[in-house]
C-alpha positions in Angstrom: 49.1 45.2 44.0 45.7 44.1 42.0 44.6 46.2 39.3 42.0 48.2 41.4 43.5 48.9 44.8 46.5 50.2 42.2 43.8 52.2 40.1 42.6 53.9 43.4 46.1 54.7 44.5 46.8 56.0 41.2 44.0 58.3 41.1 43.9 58.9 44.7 40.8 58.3 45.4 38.1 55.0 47.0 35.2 55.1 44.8 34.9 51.7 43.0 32.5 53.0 40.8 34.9 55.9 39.5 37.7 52.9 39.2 35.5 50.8 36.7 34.7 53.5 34.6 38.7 54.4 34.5 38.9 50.9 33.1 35.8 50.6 30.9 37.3 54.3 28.9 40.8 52.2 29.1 39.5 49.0 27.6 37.8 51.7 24.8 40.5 53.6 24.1 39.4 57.0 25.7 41.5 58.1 28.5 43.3 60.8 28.0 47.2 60.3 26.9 49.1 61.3 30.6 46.7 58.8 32.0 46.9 55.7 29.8 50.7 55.9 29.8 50.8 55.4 33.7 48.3 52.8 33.2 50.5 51.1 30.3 53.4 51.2 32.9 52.2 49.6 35.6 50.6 47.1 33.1 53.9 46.2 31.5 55.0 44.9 34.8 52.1 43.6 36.2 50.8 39.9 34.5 48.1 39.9 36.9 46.5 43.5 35.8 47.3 42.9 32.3 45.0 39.5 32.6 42.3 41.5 34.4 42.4 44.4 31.8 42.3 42.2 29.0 39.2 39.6 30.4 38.0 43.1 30.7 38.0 44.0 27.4 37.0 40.3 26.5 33.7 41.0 29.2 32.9 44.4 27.5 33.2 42.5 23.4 31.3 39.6 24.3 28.3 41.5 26.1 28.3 44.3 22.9 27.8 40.5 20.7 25.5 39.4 22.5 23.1 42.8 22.2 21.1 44.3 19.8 22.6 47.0 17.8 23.7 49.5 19.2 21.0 52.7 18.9 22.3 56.2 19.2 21.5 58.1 21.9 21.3 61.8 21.9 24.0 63.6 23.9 22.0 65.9 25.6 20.3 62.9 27.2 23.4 60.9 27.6 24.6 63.8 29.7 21.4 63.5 31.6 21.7 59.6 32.6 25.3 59.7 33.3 24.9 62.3 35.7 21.5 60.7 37.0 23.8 57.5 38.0 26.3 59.3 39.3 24.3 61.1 41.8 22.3 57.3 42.6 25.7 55.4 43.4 
């Protein structure tokens, strides 16, 4: 099973969009500890999604290189654009 038609079994749910965040806050470090330790299962015995997490994290290091810095943005409007693009996709 490939890494995202596993992700959406895990999770129980179809939405790609909702998958590849669940792998951008894996590749960053920010799921929440019941959640990475299923992930880290099934990755321990699965080369394939192992090699697609980790080009992922490769993907997300390489495109934070070649940016400026990063600026910080408040969290009030943070909250505001992530739930403007959730509502748009």
């Amino acid at each position: 099973m490939n890494v995202l038609n596993y992700l959406k079994h895990l999770l129980g749910m179809g939405g790609c969009m909702r998958v590849h965040r669940l792998l951008f806050e894996y590749a960053q470090g920010e799921l929440d500890e019941a959640t990475r330790r299923k992930l880290d299962a099934h990755l321990a015995d699965c080369p394939g999604c192992l090699k697609f997490v980790e080009s992922y994290r490769q993907t997300i290091a390489t495109t934070r290189q070649c940016c400026q810095q990063p600026v910080e943005i408040p969290p009030e409007l943070q909250r505001k654009l992530e739930n403007f693009i959730a509502k748009k996709l």
